[in-house]
N, C-alpha and C positions, 0 to 999 in steps of 0.2 A: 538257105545260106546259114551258115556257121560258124562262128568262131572257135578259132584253136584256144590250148588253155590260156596261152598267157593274155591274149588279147581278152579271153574270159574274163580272166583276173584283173587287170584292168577298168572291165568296164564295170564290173563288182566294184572294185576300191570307188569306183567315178559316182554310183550310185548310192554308195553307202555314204558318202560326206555330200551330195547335194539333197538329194530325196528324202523327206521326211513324211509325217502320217501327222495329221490337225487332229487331236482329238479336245474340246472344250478349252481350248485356246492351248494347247501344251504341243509341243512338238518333238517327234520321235524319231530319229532318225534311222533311216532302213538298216544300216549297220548297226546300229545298237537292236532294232528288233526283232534283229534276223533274216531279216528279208530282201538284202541286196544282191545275195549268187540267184535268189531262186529268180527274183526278176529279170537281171541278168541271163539266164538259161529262157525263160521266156521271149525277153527279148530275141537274145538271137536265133532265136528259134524263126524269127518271121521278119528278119530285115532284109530279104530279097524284097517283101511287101514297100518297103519306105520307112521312114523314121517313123511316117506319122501314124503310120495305118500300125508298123509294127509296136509303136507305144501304148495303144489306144487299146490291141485285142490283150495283151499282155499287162495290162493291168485289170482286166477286165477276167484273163485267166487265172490270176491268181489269186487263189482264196484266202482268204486270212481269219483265222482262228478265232474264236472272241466268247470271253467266257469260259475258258477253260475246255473250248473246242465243241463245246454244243450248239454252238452258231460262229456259219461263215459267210463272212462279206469279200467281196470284190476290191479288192486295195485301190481299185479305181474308186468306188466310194469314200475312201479315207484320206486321199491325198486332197490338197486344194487346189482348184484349176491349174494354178499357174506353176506348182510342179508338171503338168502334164505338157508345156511349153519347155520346160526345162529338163525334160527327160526327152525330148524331142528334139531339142540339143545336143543332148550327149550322146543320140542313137547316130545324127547325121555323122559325126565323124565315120560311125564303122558303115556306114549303107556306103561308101565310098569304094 
């Protein structure tokens, strides 16, 4: 399953003002660090799977930079739990 652009775009805007990355207590939000279409694209790439299953491999796919790109982490590593309840949220709207 797939979303068309503007339901893309959407779910970008919805990710970039909830989702953020913990890094030593500061917090970043995926719109400001860039990282809200590409999740977004991951996402829907796998919400036939479910919200849950689709939020879980898709943060898990997506690598993130660090260091000026000579190490990459998992954004599921970077988020804290309870964005992963909250991005599980915002996928149920479109698994509908």
């Amino acid at each position: 399953m797939s979303l068309d652009a503007a339901a893309l775009r959407d779910l970008t805007t919805a990710l970039s003002d909830r989702l953020y990355l913990q890094v030593a207590g500061w917090h970043l939000y995926l719109g400001d660090a860039g990282l809200a279409e590409a999740l977004a694209i991951e996402c829907s790439a796998r919400l036939d799977q479910g919200a849950g299953i689709a939020a879980r491999q898709a943060l898990e796919a997506l690598q993130v930079p660090m260091g000026g790109g000579s190490t990459k982490l998992p954004l599921a590593r970077l988020i804290p739990a309870v964005q992963l309840h909250d991005l599980e949220e915002i996928l149920e709207e479109y698994c509908r």
